[in-house]
TIFI-804897 format. One record per atom (N, C-alpha, C): residue number from 1; y, z, x; residue in one letter; atom name. Coordinates in pm, 1 decimal, always signed. Layout:
<pt num="NUM" y="Y" z="Z" x="X" residu="a" atome="CA"/>
...
END
This chain:
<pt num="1" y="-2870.1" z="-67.2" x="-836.4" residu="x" atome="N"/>
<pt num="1" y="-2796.7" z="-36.0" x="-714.5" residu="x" atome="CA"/>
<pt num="1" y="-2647.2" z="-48.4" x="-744.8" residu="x" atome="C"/>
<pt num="2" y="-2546.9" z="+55.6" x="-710.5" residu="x" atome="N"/>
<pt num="2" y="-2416.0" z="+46.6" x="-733.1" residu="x" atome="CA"/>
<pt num="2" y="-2358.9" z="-60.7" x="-623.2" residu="x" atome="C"/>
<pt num="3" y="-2273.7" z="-88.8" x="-664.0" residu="x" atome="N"/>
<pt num="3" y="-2176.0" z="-142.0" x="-577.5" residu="x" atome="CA"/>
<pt num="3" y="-2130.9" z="-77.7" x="-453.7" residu="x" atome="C"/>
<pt num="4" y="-2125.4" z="+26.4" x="-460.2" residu="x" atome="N"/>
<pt num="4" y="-2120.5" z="+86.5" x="-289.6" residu="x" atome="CA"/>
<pt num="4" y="-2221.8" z="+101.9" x="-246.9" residu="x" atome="C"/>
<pt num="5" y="-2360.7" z="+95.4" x="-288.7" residu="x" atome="N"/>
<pt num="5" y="-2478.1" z="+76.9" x="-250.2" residu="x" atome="CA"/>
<pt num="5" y="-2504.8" z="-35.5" x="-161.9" residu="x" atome="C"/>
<pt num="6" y="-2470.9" z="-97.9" x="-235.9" residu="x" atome="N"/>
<pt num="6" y="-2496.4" z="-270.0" x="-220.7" residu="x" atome="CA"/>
<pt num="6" y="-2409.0" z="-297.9" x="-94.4" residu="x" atome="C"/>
<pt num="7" y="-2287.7" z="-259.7" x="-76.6" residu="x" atome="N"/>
<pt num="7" y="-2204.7" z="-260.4" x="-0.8" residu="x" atome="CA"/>
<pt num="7" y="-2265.1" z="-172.4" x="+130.8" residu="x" atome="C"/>
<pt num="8" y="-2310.0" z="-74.8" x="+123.3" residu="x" atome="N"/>
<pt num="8" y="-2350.1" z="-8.5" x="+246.0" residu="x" atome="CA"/>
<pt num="8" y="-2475.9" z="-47.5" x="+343.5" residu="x" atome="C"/>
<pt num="9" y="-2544.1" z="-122.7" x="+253.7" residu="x" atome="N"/>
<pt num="9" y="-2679.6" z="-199.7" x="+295.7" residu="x" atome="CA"/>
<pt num="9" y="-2637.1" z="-333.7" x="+375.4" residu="x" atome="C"/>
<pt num="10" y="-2482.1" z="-362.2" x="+351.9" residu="x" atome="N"/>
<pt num="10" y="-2526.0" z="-507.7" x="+470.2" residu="x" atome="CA"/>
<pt num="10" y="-2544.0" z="-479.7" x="+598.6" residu="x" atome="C"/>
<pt num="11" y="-2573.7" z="-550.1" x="+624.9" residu="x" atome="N"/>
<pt num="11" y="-2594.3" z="-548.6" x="+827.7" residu="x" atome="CA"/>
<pt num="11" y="-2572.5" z="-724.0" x="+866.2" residu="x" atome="C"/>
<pt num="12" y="-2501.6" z="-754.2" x="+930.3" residu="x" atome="N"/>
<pt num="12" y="-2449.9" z="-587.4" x="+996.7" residu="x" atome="CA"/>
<pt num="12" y="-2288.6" z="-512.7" x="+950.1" residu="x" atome="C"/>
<pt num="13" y="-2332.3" z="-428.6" x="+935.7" residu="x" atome="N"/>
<pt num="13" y="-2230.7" z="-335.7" x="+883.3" residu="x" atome="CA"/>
<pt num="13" y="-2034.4" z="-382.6" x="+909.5" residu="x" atome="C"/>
<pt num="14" y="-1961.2" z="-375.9" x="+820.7" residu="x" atome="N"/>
<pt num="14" y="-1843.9" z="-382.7" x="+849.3" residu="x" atome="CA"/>
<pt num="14" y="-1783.3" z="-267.9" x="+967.9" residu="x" atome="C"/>
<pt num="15" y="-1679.2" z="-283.1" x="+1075.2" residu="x" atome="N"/>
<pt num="15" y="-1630.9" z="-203.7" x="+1141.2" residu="x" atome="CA"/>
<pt num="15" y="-1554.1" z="-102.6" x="+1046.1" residu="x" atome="C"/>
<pt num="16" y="-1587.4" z="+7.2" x="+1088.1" residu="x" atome="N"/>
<pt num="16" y="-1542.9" z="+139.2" x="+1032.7" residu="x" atome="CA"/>
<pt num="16" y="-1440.2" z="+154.3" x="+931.9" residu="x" atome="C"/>
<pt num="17" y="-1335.5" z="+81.9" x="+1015.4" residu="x" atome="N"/>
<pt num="17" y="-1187.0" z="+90.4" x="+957.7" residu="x" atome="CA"/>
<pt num="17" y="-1121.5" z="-21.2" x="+844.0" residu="x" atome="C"/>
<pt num="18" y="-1254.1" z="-123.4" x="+882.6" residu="x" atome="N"/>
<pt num="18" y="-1250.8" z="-194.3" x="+730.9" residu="x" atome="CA"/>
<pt num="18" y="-1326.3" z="-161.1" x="+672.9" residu="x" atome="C"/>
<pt num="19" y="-1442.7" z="-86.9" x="+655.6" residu="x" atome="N"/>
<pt num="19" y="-1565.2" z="-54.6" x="+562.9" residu="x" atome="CA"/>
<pt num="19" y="-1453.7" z="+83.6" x="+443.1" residu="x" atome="C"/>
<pt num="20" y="-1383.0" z="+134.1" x="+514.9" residu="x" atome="N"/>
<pt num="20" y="-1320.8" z="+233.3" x="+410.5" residu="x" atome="CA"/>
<pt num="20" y="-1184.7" z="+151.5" x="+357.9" residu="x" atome="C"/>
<pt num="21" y="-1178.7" z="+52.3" x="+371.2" residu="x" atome="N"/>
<pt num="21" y="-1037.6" z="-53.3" x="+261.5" residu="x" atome="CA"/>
<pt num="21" y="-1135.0" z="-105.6" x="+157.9" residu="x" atome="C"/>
<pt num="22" y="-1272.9" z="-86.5" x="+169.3" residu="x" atome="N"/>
<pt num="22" y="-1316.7" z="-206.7" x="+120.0" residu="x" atome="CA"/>
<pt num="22" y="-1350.7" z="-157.4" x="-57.0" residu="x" atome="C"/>
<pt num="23" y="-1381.8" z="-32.3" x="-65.0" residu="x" atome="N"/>
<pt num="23" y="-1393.8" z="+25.1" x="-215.4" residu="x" atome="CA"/>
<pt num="23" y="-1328.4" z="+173.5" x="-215.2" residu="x" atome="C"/>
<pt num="24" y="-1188.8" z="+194.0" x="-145.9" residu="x" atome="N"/>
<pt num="24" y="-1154.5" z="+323.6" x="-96.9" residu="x" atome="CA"/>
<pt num="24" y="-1168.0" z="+403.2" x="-237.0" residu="x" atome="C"/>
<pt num="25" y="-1160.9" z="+404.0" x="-386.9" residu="x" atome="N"/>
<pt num="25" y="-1177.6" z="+474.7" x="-451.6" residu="x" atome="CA"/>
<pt num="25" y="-1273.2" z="+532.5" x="-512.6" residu="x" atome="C"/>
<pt num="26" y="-1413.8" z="+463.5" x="-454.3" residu="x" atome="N"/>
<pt num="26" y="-1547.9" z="+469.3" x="-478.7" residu="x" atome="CA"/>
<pt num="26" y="-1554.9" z="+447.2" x="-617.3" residu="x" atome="C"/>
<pt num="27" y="-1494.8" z="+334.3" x="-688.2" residu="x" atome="N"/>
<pt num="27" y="-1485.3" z="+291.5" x="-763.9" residu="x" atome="CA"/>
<pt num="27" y="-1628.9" z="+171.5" x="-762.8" residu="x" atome="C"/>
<pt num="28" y="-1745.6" z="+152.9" x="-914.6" residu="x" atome="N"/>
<pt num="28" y="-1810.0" z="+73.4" x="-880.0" residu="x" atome="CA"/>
<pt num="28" y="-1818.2" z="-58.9" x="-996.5" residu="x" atome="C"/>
<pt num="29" y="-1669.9" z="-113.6" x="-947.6" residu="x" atome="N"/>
<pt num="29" y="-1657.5" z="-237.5" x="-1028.5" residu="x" atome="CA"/>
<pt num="29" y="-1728.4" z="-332.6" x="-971.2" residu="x" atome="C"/>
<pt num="30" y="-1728.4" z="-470.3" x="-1043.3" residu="x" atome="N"/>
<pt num="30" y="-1766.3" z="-602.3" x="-973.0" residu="x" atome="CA"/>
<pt num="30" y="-1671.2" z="-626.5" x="-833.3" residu="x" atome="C"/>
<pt num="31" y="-1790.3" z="-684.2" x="-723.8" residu="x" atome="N"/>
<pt num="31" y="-1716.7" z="-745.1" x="-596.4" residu="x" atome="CA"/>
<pt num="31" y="-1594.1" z="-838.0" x="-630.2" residu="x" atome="C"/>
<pt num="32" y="-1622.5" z="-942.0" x="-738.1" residu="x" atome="N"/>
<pt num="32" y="-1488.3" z="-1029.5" x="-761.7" residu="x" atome="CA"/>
<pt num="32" y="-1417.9" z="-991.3" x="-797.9" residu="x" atome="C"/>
<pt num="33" y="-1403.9" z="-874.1" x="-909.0" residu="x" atome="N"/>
<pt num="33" y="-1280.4" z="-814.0" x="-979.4" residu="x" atome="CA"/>
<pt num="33" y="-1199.2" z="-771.6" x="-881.8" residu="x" atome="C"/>
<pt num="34" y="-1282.1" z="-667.8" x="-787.4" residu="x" atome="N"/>
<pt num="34" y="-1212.3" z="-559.0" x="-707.0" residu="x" atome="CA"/>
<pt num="34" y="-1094.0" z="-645.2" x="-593.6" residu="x" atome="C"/>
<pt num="35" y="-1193.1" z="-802.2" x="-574.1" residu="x" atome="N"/>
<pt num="35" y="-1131.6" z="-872.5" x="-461.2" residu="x" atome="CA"/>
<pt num="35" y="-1038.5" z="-926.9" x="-589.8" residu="x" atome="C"/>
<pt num="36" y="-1014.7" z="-971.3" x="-657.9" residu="x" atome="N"/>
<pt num="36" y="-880.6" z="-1055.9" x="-766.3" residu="x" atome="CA"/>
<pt num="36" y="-782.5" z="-948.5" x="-733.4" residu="x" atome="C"/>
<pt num="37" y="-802.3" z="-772.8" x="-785.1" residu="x" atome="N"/>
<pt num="37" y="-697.4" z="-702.7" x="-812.8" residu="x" atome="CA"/>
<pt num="37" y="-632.9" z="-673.6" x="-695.1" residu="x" atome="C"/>
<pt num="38" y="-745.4" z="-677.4" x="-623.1" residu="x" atome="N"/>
<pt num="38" y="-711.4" z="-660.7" x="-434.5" residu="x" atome="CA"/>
<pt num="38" y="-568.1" z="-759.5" x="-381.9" residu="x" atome="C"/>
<pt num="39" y="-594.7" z="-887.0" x="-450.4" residu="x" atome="N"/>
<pt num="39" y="-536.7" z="-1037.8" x="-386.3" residu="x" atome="CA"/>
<pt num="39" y="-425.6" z="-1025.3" x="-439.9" residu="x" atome="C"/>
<pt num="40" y="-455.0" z="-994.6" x="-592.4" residu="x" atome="N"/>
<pt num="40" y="-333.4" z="-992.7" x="-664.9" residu="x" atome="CA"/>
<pt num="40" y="-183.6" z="-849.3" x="-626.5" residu="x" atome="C"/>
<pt num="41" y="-262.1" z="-752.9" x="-640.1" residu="x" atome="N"/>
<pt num="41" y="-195.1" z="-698.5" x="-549.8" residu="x" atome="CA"/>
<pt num="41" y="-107.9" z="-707.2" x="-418.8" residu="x" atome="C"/>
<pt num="42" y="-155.5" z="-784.5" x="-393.3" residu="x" atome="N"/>
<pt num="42" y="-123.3" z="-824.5" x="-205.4" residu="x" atome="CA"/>
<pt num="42" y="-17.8" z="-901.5" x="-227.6" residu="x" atome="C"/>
<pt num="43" y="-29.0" z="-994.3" x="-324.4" residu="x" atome="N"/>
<pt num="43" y="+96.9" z="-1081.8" x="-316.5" residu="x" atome="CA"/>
<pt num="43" y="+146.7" z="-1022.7" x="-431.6" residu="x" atome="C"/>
<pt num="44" y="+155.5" z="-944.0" x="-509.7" residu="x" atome="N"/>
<pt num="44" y="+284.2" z="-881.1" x="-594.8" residu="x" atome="CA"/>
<pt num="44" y="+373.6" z="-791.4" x="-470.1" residu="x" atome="C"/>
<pt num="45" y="+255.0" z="-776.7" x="-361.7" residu="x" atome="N"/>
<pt num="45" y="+369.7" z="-659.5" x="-283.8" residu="x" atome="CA"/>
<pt num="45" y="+491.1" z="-763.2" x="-237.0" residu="x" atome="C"/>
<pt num="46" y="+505.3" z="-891.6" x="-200.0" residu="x" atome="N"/>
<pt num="46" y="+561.0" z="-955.0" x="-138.0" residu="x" atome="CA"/>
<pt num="46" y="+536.2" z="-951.0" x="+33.4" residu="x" atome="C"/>
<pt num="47" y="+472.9" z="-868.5" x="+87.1" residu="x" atome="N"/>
<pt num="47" y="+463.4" z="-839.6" x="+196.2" residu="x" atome="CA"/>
<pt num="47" y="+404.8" z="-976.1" x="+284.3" residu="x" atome="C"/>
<pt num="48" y="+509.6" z="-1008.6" x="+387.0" residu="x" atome="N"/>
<pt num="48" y="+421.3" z="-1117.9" x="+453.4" residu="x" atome="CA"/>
<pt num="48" y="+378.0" z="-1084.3" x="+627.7" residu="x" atome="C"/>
<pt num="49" y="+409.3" z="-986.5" x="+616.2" residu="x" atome="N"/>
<pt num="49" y="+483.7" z="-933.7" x="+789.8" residu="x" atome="CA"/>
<pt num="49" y="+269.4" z="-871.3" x="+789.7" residu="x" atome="C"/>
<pt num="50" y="+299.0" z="-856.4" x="+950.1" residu="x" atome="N"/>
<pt num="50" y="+150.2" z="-809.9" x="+1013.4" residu="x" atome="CA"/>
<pt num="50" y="+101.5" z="-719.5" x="+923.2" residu="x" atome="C"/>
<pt num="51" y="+200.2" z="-610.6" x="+877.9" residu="x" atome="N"/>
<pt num="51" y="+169.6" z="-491.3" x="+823.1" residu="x" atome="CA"/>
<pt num="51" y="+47.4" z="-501.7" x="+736.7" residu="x" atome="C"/>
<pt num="52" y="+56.9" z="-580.3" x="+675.4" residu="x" atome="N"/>
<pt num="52" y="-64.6" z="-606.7" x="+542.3" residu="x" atome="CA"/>
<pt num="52" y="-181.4" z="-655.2" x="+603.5" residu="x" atome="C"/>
<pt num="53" y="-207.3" z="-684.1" x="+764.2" residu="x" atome="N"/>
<pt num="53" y="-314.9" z="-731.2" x="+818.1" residu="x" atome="CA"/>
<pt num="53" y="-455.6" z="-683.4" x="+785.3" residu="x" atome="C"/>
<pt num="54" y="-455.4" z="-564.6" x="+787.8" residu="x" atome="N"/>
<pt num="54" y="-580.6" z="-504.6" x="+751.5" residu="x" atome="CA"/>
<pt num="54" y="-617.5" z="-541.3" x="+605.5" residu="x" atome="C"/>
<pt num="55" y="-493.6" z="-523.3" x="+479.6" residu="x" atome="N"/>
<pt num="55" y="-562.3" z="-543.5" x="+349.6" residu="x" atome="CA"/>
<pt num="55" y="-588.2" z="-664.1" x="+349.0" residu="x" atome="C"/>
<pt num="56" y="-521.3" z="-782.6" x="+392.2" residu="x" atome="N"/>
<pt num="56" y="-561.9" z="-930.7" x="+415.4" residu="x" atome="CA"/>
<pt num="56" y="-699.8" z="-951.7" x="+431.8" residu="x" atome="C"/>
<pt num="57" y="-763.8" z="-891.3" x="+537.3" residu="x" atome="N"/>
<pt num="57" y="-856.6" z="-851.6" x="+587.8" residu="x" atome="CA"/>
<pt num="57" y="-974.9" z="-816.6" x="+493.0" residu="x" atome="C"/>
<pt num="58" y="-951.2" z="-720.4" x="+453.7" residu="x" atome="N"/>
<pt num="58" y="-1049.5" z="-633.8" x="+317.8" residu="x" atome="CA"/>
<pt num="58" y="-999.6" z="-708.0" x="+184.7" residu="x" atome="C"/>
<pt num="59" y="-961.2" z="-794.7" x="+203.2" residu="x" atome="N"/>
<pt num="59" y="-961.4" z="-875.2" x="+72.3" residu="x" atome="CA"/>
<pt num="59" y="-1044.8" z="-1026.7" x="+100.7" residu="x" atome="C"/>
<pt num="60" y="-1051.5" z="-1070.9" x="+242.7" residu="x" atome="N"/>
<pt num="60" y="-1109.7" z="-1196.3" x="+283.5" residu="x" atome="CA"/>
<pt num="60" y="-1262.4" z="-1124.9" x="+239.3" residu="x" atome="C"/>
<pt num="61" y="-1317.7" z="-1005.7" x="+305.9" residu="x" atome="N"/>
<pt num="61" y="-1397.2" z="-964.5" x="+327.6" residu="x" atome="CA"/>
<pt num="61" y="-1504.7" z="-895.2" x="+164.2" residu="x" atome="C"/>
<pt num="62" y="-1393.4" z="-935.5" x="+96.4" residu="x" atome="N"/>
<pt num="62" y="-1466.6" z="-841.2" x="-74.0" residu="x" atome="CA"/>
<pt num="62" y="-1477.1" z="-994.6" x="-116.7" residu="x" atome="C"/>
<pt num="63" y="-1408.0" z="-1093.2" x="-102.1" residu="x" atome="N"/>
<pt num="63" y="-1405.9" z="-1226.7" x="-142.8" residu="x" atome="CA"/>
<pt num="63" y="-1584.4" z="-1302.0" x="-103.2" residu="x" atome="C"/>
<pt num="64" y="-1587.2" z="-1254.5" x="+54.1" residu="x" atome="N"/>
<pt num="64" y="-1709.0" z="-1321.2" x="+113.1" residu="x" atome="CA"/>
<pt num="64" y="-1809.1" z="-1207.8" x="+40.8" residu="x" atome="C"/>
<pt num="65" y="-1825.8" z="-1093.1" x="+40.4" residu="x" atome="N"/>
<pt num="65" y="-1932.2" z="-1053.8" x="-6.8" residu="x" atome="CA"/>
<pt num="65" y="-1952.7" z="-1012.2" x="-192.5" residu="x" atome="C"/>
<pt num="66" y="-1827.3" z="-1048.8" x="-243.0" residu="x" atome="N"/>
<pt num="66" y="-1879.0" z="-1110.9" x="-424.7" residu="x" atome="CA"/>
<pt num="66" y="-1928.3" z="-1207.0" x="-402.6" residu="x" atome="C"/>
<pt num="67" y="-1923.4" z="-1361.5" x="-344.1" residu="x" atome="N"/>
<pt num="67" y="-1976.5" z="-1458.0" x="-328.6" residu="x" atome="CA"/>
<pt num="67" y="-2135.6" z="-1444.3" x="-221.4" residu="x" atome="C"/>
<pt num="68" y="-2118.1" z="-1370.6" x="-139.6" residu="x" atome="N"/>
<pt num="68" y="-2289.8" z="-1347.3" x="-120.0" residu="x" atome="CA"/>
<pt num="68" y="-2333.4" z="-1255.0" x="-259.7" residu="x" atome="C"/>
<pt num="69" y="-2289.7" z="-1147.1" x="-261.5" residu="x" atome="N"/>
<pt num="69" y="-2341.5" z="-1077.9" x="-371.1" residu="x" atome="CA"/>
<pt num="69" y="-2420.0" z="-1186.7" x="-549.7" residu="x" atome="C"/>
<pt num="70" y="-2333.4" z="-1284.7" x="-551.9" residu="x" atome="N"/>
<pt num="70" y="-2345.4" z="-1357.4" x="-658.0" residu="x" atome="CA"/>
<pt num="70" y="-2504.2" z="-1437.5" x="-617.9" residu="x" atome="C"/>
<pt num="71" y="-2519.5" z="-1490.0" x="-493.1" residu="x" atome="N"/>
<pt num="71" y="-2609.0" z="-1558.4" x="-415.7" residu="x" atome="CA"/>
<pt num="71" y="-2706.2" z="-1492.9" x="-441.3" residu="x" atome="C"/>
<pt num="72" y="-2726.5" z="-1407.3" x="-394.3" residu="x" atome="N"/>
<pt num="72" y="-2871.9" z="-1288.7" x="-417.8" residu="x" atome="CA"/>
<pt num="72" y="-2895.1" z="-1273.7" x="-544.9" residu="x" atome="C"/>
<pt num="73" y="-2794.7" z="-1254.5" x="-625.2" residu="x" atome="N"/>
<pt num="73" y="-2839.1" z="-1251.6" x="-801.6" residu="x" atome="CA"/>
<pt num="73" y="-2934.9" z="-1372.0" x="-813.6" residu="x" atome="C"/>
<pt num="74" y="-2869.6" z="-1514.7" x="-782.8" residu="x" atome="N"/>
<pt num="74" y="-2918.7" z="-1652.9" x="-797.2" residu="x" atome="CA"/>
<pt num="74" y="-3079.2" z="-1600.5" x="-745.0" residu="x" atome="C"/>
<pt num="75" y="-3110.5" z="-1600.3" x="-636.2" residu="x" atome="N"/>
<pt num="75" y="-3179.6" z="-1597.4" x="-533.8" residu="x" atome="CA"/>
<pt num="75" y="-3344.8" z="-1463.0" x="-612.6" residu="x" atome="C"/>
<pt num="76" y="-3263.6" z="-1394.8" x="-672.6" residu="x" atome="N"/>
<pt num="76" y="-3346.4" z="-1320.6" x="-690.3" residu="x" atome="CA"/>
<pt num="76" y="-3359.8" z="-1356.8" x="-857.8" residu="x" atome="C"/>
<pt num="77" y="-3327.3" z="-1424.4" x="-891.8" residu="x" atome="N"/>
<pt num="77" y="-3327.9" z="-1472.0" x="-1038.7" residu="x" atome="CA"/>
<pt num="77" y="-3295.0" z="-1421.9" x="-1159.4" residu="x" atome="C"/>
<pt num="78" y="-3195.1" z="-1354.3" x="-1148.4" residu="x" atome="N"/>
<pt num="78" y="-3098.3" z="-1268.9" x="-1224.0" residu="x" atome="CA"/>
<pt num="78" y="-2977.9" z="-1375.1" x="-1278.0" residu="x" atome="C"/>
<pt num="79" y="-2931.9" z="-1447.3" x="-1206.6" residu="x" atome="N"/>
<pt num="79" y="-2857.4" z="-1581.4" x="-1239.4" residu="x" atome="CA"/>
<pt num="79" y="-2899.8" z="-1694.3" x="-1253.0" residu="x" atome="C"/>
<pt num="80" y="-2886.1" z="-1783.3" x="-1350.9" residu="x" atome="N"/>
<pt num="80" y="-2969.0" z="-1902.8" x="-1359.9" residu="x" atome="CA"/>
<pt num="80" y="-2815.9" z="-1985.0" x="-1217.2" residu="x" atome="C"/>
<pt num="81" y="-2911.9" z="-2138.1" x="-1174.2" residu="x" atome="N"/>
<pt num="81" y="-2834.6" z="-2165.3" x="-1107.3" residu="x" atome="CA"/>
<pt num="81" y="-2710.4" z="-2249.6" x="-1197.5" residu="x" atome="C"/>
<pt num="82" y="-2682.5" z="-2267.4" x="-1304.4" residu="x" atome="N"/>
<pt num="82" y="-2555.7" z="-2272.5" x="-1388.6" residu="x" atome="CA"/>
<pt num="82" y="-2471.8" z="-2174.1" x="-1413.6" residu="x" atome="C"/>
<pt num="83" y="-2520.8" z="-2054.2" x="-1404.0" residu="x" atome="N"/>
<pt num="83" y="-2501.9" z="-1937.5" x="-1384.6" residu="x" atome="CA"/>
<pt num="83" y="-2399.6" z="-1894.4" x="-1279.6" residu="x" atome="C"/>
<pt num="84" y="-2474.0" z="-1903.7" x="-1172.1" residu="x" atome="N"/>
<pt num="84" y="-2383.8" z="-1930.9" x="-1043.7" residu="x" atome="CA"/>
<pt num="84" y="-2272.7" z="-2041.7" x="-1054.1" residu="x" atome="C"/>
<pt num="85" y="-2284.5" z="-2118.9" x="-1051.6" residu="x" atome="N"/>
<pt num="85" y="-2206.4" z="-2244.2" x="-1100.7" residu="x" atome="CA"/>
<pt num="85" y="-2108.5" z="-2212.9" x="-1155.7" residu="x" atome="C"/>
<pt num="86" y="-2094.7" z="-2175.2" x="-1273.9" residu="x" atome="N"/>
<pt num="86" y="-1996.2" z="-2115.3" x="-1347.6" residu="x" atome="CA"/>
<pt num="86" y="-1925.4" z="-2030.1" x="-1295.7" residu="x" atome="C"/>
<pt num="87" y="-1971.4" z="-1916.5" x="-1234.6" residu="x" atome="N"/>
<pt num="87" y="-1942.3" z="-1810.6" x="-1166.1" residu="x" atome="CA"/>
<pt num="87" y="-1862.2" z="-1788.0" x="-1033.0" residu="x" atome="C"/>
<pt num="88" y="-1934.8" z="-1935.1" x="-998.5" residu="x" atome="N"/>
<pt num="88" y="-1838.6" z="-1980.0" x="-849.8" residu="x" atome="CA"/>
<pt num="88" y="-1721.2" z="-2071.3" x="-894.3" residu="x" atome="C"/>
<pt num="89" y="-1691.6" z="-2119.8" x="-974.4" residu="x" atome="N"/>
<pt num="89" y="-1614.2" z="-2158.9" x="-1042.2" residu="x" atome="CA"/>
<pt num="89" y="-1470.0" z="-2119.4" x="-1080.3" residu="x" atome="C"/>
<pt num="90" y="-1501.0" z="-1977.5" x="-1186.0" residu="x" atome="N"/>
<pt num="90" y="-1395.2" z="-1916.3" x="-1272.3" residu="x" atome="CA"/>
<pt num="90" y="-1367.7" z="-1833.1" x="-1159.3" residu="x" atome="C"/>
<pt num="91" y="-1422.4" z="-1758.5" x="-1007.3" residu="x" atome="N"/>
<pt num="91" y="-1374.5" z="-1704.0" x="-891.8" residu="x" atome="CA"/>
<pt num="91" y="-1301.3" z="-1772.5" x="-860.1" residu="x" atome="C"/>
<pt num="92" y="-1316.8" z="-1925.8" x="-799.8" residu="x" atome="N"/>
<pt num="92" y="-1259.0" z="-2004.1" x="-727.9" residu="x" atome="CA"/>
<pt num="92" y="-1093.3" z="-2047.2" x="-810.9" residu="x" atome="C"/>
<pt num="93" y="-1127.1" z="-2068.5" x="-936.0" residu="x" atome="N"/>
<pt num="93" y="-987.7" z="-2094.5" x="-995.9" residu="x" atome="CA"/>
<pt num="93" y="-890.6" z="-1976.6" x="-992.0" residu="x" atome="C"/>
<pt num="94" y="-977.6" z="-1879.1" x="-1045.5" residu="x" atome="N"/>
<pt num="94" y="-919.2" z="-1778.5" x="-1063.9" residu="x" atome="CA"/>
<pt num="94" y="-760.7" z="-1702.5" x="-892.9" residu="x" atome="C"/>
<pt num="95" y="-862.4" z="-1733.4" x="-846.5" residu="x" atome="N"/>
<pt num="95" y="-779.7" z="-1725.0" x="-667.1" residu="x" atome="CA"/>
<pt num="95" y="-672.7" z="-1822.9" x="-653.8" residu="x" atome="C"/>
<pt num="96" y="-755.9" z="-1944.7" x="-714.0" residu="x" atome="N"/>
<pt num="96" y="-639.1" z="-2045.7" x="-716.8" residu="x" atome="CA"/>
<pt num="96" y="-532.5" z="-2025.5" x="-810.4" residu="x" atome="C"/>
<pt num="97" y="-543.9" z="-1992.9" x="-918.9" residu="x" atome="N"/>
<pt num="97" y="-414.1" z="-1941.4" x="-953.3" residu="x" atome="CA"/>
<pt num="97" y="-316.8" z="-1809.9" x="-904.4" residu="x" atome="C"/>
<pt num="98" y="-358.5" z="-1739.8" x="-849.8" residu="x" atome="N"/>
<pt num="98" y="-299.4" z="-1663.4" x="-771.5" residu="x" atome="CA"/>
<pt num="98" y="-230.7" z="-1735.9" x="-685.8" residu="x" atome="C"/>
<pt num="99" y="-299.8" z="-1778.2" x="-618.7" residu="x" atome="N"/>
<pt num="99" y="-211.0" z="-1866.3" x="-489.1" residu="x" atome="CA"/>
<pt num="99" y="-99.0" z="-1948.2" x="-531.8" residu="x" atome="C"/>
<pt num="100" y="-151.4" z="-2007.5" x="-662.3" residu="x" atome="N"/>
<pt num="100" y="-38.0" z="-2131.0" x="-681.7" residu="x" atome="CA"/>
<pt num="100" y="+87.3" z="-2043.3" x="-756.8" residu="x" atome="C"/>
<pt num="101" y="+65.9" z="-1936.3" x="-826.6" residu="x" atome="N"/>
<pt num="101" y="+171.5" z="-1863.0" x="-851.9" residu="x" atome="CA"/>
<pt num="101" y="+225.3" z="-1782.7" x="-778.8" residu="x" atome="C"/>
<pt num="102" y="+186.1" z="-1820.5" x="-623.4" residu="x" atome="N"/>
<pt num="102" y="+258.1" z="-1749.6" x="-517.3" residu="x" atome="CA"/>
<pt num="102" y="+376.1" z="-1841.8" x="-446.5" residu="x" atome="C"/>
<pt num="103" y="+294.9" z="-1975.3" x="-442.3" residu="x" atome="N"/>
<pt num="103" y="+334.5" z="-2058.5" x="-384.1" residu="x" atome="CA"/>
<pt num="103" y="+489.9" z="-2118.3" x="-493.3" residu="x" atome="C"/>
<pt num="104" y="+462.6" z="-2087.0" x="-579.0" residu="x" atome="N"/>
<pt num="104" y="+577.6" z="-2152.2" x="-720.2" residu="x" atome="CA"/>
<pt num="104" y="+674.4" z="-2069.8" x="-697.5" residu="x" atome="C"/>
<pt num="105" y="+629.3" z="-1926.0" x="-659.0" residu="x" atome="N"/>
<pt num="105" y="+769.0" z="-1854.3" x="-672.8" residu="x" atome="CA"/>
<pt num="105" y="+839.2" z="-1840.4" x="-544.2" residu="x" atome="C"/>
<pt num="106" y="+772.6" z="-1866.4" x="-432.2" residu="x" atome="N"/>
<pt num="106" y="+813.0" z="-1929.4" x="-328.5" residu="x" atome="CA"/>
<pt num="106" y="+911.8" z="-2047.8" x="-273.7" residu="x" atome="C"/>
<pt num="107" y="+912.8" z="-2133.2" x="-416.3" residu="x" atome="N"/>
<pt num="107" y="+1002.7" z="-2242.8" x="-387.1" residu="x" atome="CA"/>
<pt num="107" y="+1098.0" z="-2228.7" x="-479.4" residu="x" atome="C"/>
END
């Protein structure tokens, strides 16, 4: 199943106008990558104003469903649960360094 596959099967379904931010190039990378380049993006724009509300948005939203997506791997036994572990891990840092190199150049 592709990644926009996978993506079109949740229910309940994302509202319209975020379901097309969410892989607009029908590109079928990993959920975490797409959400890193997504994040990372977001804060290279500098943008802090409403404007970016929606990609904020479709980036919370690729974040929550790589991390379900990873779950169901576990779940269906495609990931050992160290597997996951790891996985939830190098996501979680990985964001965290984003942030903290947002926050650094901030001060």
């Amino acid at each position: 199943m592709t990644t926009a596959e996978w993506l079109g099967a949740r229910e309940p379904r994302p509202p319209g106008r975020l379901a097309v931010r969410l892989l607009p190039d029908g590109s079928d990378s990993d959920l975490d990558q797409v959400a890193l380049q997504r994040l990372e993006s977001l804060i290279a724009a500098g943008d802090h104003s409403r404007a970016v509300a929606g990609e904020l948005l479709a980036v919370d939203a690729l974040v929550t469903y790589a991390c379900e997506h990873a779950a169901e791997r576990w779940q269906s036994g495609e990931l050992s649960e160290s597997s996951l572990v790891e996985w939830c891990e190098r996501f979680a840092t990985r964001i965290a360094e984003l942030a903290g190199a947002t926050f650094a150049r901030a001060r």
